[in-house]
C-alpha positions in Angstrom: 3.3 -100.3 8.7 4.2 -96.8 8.4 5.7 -94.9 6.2 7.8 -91.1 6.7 8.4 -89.0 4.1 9.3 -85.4 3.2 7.1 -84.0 0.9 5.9 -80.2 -0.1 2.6 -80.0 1.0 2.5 -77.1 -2.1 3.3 -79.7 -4.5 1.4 -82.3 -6.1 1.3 -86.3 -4.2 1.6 -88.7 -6.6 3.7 -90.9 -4.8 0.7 -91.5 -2.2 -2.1 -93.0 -2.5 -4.6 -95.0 -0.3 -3.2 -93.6 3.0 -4.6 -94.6 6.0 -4.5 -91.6 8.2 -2.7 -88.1 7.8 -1.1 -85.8 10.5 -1.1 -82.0 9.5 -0.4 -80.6 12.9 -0.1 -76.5 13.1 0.7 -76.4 9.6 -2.5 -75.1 7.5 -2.5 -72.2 9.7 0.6 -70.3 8.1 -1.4 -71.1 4.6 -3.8 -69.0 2.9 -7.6 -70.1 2.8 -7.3 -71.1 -0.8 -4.0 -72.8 0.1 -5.7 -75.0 2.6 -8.3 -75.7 0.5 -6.0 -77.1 -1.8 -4.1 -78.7 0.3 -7.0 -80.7 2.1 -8.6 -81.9 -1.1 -5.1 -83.4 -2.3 -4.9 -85.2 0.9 -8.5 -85.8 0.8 -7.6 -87.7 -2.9 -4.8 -89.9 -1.1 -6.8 -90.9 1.8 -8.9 -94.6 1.4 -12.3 -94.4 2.1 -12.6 -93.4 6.1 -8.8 -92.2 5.7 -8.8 -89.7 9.4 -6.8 -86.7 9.3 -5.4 -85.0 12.4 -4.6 -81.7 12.8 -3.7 -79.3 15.3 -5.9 -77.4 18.1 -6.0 -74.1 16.4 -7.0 -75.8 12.8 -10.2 -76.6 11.7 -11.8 -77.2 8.2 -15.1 -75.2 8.8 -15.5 -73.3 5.6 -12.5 -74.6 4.2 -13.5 -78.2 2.9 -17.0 -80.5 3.3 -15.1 -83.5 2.1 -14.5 -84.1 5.4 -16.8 -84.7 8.5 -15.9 -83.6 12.4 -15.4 -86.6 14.8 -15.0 -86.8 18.3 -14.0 -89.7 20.6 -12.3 -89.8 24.5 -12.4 -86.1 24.1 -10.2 -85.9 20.8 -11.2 -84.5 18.1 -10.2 -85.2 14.6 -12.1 -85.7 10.9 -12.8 -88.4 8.8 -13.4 -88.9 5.3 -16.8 -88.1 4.2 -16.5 -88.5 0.5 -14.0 -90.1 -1.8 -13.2 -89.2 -5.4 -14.2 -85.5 -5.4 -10.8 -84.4 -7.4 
């Protein structure tokens, strides 16, 4: 099943919780480093245990958040959940 919603990735997600994956294509690269870091632990919350987030070519989470770890499969890449319930 999925499930669209508009939501203000600024803002806090309590109507999510134990999504299965996340798509934040070329949008952490118009926000600040302390933005992003933010905004990947809130989705980092929401996600259930391997949870995958996607985002775009030109976004990575080096030095941004270690809740996550770098994947790579058919020449994709992409990040899974590393560790759950950090806050």
């Amino acid at each position: 099943m999925v499930n669209f919603k508009l939501l203000n990735l600024k803002k806090p997600f309590s109507d999510f919780q134990d999504i299965d994956i996340v798509f934040c294509r070329n949008v952490s690269i118009y926000f600040a480093q302390k933005d992003r870091t933010v905004l990947f632990n809130k989705i980092a919350n929401v996600l259930t245990n391997e949870g995958l987030l996607i985002l775009g070519g030109a976004e990575s989470l080096i030095g941004i958040s270690s809740r996550f770890r770098l994947m790579k499969f058919n020449g994709s890449v992409f990040y899974q959940l590393a560790e759950k319930n950090h806050g």
